[in-house]
Structures are given as structure tokens and as C-alpha cells.
C-alpha positions as CSV (number, residue, x, y, z in Angstrom):
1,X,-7.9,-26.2,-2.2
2,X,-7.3,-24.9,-5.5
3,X,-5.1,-22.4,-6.5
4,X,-7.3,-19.8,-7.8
5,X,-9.3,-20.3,-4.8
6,X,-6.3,-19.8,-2.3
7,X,-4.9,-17.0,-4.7
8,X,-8.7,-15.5,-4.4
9,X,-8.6,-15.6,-0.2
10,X,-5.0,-14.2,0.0
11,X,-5.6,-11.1,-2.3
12,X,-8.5,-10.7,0.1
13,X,-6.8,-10.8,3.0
14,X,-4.6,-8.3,1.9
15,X,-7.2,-6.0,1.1
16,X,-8.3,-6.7,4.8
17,X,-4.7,-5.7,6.1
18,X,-4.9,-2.7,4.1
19,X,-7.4,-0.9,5.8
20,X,-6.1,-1.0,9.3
21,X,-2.5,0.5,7.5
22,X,-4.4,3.2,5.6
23,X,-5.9,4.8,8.4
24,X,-2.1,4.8,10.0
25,X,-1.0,6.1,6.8
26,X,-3.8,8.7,7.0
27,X,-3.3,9.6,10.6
28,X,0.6,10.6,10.1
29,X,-0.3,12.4,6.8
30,X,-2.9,14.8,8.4
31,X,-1.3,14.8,11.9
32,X,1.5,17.2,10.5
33,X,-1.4,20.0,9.5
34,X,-3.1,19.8,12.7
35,X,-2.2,23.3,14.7
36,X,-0.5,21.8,17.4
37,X,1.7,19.5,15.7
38,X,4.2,22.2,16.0
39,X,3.8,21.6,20.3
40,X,5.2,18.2,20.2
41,X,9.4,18.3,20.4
42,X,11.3,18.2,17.4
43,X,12.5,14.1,18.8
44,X,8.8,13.1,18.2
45,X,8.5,15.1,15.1
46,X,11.6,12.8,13.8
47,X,10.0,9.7,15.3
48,X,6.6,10.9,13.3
49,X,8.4,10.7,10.2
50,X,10.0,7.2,10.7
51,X,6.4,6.1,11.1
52,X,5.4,7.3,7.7
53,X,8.2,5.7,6.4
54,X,7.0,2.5,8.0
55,X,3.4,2.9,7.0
56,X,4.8,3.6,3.5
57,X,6.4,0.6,3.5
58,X,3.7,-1.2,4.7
59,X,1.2,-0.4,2.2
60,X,3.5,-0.9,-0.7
61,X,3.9,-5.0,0.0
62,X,0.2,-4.9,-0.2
63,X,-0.2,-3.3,-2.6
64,X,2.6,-5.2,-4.7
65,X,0.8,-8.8,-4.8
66,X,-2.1,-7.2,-7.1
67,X,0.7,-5.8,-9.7
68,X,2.7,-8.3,-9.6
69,X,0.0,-10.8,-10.3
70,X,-0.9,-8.6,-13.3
71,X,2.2,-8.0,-14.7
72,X,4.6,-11.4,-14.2
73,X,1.7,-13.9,-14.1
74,X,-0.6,-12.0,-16.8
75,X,-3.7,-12.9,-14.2
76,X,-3.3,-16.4,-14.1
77,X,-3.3,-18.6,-10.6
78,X,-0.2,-19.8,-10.2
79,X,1.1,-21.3,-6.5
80,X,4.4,-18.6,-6.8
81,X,1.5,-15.8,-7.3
82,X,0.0,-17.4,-4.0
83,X,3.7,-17.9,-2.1
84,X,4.6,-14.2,-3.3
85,X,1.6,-12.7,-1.6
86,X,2.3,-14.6,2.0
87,X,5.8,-13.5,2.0
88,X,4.7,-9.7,1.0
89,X,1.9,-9.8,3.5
90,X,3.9,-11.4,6.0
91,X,6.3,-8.8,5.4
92,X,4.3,-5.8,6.1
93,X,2.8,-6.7,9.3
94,X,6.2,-5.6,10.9
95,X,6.8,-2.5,9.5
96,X,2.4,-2.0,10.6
97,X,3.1,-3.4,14.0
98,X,6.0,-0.8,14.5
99,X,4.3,2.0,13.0
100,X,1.2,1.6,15.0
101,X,3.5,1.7,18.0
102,X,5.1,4.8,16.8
103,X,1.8,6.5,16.5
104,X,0.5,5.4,19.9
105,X,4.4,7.0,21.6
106,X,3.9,10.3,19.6
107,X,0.1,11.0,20.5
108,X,0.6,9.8,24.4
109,X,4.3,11.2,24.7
110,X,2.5,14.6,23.9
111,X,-0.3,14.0,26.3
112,X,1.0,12.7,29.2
113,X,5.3,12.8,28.3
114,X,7.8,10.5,27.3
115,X,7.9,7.6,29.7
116,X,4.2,7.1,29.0
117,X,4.4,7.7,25.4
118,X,7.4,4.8,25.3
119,X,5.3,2.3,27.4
120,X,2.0,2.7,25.5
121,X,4.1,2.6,22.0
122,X,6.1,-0.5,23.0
123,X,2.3,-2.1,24.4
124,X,0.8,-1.8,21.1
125,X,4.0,-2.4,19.1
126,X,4.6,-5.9,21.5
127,X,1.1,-6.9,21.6
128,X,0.4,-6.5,18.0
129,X,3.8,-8.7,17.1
130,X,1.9,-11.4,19.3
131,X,-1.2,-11.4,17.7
132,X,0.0,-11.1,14.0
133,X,2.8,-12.6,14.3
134,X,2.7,-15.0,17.6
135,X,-0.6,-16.6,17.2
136,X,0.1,-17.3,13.6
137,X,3.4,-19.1,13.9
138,X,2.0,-20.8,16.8
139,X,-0.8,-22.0,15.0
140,X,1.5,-22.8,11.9
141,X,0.8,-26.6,10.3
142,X,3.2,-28.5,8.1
143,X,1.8,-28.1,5.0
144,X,3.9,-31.0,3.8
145,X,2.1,-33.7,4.7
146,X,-1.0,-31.9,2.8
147,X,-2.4,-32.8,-1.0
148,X,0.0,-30.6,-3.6
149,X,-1.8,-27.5,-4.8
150,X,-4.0,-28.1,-8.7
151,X,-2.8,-25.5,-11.0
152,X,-5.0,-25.6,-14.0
153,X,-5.3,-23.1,-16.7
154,X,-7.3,-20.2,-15.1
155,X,-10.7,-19.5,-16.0
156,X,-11.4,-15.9,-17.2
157,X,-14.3,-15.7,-14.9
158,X,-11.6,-16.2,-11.8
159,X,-9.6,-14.0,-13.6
160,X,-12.4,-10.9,-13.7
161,X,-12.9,-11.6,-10.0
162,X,-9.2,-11.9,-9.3
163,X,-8.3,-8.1,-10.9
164,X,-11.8,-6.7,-9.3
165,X,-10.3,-7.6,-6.1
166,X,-7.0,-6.3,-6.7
167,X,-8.9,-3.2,-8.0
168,X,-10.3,-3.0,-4.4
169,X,-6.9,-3.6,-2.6
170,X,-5.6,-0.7,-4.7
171,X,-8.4,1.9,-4.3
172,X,-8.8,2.3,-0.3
173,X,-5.6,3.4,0.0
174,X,-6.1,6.0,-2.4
175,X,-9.2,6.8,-1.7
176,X,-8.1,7.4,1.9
177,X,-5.4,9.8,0.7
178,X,-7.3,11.9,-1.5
179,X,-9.5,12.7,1.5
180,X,-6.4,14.0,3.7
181,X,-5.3,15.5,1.0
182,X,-8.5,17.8,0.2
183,X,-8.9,18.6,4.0
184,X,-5.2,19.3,4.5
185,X,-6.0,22.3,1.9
186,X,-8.1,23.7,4.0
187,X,-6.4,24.1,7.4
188,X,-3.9,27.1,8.4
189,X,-0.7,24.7,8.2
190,X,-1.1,24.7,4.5
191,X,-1.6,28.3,3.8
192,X,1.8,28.9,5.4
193,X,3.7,26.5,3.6
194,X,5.9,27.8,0.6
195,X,4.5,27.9,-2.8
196,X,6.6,25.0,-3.7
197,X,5.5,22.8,-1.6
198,X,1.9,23.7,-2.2
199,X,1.8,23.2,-5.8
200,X,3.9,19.4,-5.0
201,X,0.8,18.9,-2.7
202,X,-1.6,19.9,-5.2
203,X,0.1,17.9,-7.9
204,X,0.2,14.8,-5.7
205,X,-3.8,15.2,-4.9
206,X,-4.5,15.6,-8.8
207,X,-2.4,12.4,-9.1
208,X,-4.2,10.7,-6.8
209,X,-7.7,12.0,-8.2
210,X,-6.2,10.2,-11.3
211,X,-5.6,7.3,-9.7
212,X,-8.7,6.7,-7.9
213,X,-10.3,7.3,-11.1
214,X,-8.6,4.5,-13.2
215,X,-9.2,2.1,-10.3
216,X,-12.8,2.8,-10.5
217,X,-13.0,2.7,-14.4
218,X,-13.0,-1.5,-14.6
219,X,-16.0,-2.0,-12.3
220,X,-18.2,0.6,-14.1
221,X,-16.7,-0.6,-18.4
222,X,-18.0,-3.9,-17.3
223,X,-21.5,-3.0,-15.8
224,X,-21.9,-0.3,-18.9
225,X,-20.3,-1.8,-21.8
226,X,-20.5,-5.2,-21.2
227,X,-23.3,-5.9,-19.0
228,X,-21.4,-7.4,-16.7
229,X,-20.3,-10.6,-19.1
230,X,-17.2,-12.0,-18.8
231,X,-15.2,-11.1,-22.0
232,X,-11.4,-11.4,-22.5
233,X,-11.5,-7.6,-23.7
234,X,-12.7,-6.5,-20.5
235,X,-10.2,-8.6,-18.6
236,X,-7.2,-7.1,-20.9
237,X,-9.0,-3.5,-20.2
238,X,-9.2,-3.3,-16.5
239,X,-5.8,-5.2,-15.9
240,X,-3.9,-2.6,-17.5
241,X,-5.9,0.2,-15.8
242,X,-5.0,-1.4,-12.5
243,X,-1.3,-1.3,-13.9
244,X,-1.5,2.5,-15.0
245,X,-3.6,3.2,-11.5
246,X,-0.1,2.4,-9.7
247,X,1.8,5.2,-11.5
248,X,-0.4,8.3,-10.4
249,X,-1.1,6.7,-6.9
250,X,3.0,6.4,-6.4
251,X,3.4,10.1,-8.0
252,X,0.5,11.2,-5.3
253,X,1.9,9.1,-2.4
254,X,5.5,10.4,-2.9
255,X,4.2,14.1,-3.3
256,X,2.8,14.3,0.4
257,X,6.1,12.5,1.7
258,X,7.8,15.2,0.5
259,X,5.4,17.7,1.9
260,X,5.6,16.0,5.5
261,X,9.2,15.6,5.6
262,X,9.0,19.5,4.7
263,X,6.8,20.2,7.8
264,X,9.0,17.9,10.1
265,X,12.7,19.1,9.1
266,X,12.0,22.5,7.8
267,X,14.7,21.4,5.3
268,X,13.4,21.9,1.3
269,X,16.8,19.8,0.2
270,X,15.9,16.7,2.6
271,X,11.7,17.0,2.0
272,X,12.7,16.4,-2.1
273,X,15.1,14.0,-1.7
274,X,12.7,11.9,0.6
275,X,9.8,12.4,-2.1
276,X,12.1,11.5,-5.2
277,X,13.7,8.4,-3.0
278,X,10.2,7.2,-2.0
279,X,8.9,7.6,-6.2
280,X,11.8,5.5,-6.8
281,X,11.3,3.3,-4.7
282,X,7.6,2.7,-5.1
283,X,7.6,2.7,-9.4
284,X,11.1,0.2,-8.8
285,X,9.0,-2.1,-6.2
286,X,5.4,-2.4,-8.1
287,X,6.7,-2.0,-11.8
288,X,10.1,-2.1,-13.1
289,X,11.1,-5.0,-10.4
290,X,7.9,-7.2,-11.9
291,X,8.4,-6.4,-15.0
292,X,11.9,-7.8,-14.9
293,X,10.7,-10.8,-13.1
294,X,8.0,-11.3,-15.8
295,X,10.9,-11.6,-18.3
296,X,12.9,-13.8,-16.0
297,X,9.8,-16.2,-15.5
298,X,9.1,-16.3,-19.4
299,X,12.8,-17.5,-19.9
300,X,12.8,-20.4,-17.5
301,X,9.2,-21.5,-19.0
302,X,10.5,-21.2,-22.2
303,X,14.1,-23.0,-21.6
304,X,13.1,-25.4,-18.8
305,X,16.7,-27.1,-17.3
């Protein structure tokens, strides 16, 4: 199979995976708004926050295969675009397995106690390991005894399709977010939050607004002001919207991090610190990290040993 063609199925794949995390991600968002979330004990409110962190990390590595596509292989197929988004997908499946299981042990540890919460949690946690992770390995072939990958020079059709896709790995995610985040306005936890922490949550929705908005922007240049050709202007266009899109989605994410942590720990100092580490973290992993590697990869193309 081609590269472009395998690079095509794996960006689609992750846009697959996405969907089950973003409703995770969504769950533990909104959960902390919801009037009895203040019932559950303060061990489970901790727990709560560990799986956000998880789901967090989850979405980031695949998210990071679309950006890092972009930005260190300028939209062109290579097989280490292909081998970075198996090891980044393969990645997040544990820290979505874990988080799932972490959702299940809060919701049933609060409807039926602990011992049931901690048998239901580790059932979903174990039987999602086996099924991402067991079946897959088990199925596993030796790929070395298999034709070597074709890597020509990519086609800017493939190329258009390639950043639409990533465009629509992107978007859910946000898309998903901005929804909490409008309903969370709405609901009693939010009006008694402090004012800080209500103009960080209305900042991060505006970022996310902004987000959403640049993701959208490629699909609807190329059907208004290009009829839907294929033109190298476009693809330049709507790659580096898909860049820019990651900067207000991290600012957005990181905001209601810091606005959960808030309403788990009741502590202002650790809410910000968690929402500054997590906008570190997520502008280090999907920009300044590729960016560097884009440099890196130009060097040893240029000065080949």
C-alpha cells in the first residue's frame, strides 16, 4: 500500500479514536457543574481529576499526528509521518483505557460505594486494555517479510484531503468543548464560582469559539473561493489555519482545567498552576516540539551521513 494511502487510513483512524475520548473528556468537564458533584467524597473528587488529566493526555497524541504532519513534513506522505501517528495513537489508548475506568469507579462508587465503584472501573479499565490493546498485539504480523512502503512526491490532491482530515480530527474535540462550555454557564455551580475563575472560563470558551472557527474556515475557502479545485494556495491557506486552530483550542482546553481543578481542590494557587502546566504542555507537545523536529529533519536531508 502506498504511503499516502496508509498515511490517509491512520489520520482516520485517529479521528475515529477521538470521539470515544471526547465524550470522556466532556463527561469529566461537565460532571464538576452538575449539583451533586459536591456529594461524592473529596477521594473521588481527586480520582475525578486524574481522569481529566488522562483524557487530556489522550486527546493531545491525537491530536499531535495532524500538526505534526503540517509542520515537520510540510503535508507530504512520508513513512515517519505514518510510524509517528502509530506510536502517538498507540500511545493514547492507555491513558483512554484508564480514564474510562476512572469514570466508570467515580459514577458507580457514588451510586452503589467504593467496592463496586473499584470492580466496575477496573472491568472497563481491564477489558478495554484487551480489546485495544490484546487483540491488536495478538493479531500483530511481521511486517518484514512485506513489500517496502513507495514514497513518491505527494500529490496536492492527497495533500487537500490529508489536511481536510486532519481538520476533522481537530474540530470534534472542540466542538465538543465549546458545547460543555456554553451549558456549564448556565447551571448554579457556575454562578458561585469566583469572578476569576468565571472570566478564565469565559476566556477559554471564546478561545475555543476561535478555534472551532479556523478549523471550519478551509472546508468553506475552498467550496467559496475556489470551487472546490485543488490549488496550492488553498493547501498553504488551510494548513496554516489548522496550525493557528491548535493555539486557541490549547488556550480553551487549559482554561477549563484550571476551572475544574478549582472546583475539585478549592485551591486558586493549585487550579492555575494546573491550567498554566497543562498550556505548556500542550503549545510544547503540538508546536514548539515539531517545530524543532522540523528543523532537525531539514538538517539530516540536507547533510545526509
Amino acid at each position: 500500500m502506498e504511503v499516502e494511502s496508509r498515511l490517509k487510513t491512520a489520520l482516520d483512524e485517529s479521528r475515529l479514536l477521538i470521539l470515544g475520548a471526547q465524550v470522556l473528556f466532556g463527561f469529566q468537564f461537565e460532571a464538576v457543574f452538575q449539583e451533586r458533584f459536591s456529594d461524592i467524597s473529596e477521594a473521588s473528587r481527586l480520582i475525578h481529576s486524574a481522569g481529566l488529566v488522562l483524557m487530556l493526555i489522550s486527546i493531545s497524541l491525537l491530536i499531535a499526528p495532524s500538526l505534526f504532519h503540517q509542520i515537520i513534513f510540510q503535508g507530504e506522505s512520508r513513512p515517519e509521518a505514518i510510524a509517528t501517528a502509530t506510536m502517538l495513537a498507540g500511545a493514547s489508548l492507555l491513558p483512554l483505557t484508564v480514564g474510562l475506568g476512572i469514570s466508570a469507579f467515580v459514577t458507580f462508587e457514588f451510586l452503589f460505594g467504593r467496592m463496586t465503584g473499584g470492580a466496575v472501573g477496573l472491568s472497563f479499565t481491564a477489558i478495554g486494555l484487551g480489546f485495544l490493546y490484546g487483540l491488536g498485539f495478538a493479531l500483530k504480523r511481521n511486517r518484514k517479510k512485506q513489500m517496502p512502503e513507495t514514497s513518491n512526491k505527494t500529490s496536492l490532491k492527497s495533500k487537500i484531503e490529508q489536511m481536510l482530515t486532519e481538520a476533522r480530527v481537530i474540530i470534534p474535540g472542540g466542538q465538543a468543548l465549546l458545547g460543555f462550555q456554553l451549558v456549564a454557564t448556565l447551571t448554579k455551580a457556575f454562578g458561585e464560582l469566583p469572578a476569576l475563575f468565571k472570566y478564565i472560563h469565559c476566556a477559554g470558551l471564546c478561545a475555543v469559539a476561535l478555534a472551532v472557527v479556523l478549523l471550519m474556515t478551509p472546508a468553506a475557502v475552498h467550496r467559496l473561493a475556489f470551487d472546490g479545485e485543488d490549488d496550492p494556495e488553498f493547501f498553504k491557506i488551510g494548513s496554516r489555519l489548522v496550525i493557528a486552530a491548535s493555539i486557541p483550542l490549547a488556550i480553551g482546553i487549559s482554561s477549563d482545567v484550571a476551572v475544574v481543578f478549582f472546583k475539585t481542590t478549592h485551591d486558586t494557587a493549585i487550579a492555575l498552576s494546573a491550567g498554566a502546566a497543562a498550556l505548556v504542555a500542550l503549545l510544547g507537545f503540538w508546536l514548539v516540539y515539531p517545530a524543532w523536529h522540523r528543523v532537525q529533519f531539514r538538517t539530516r536531508r540536507a547533510n545526509p551521513v
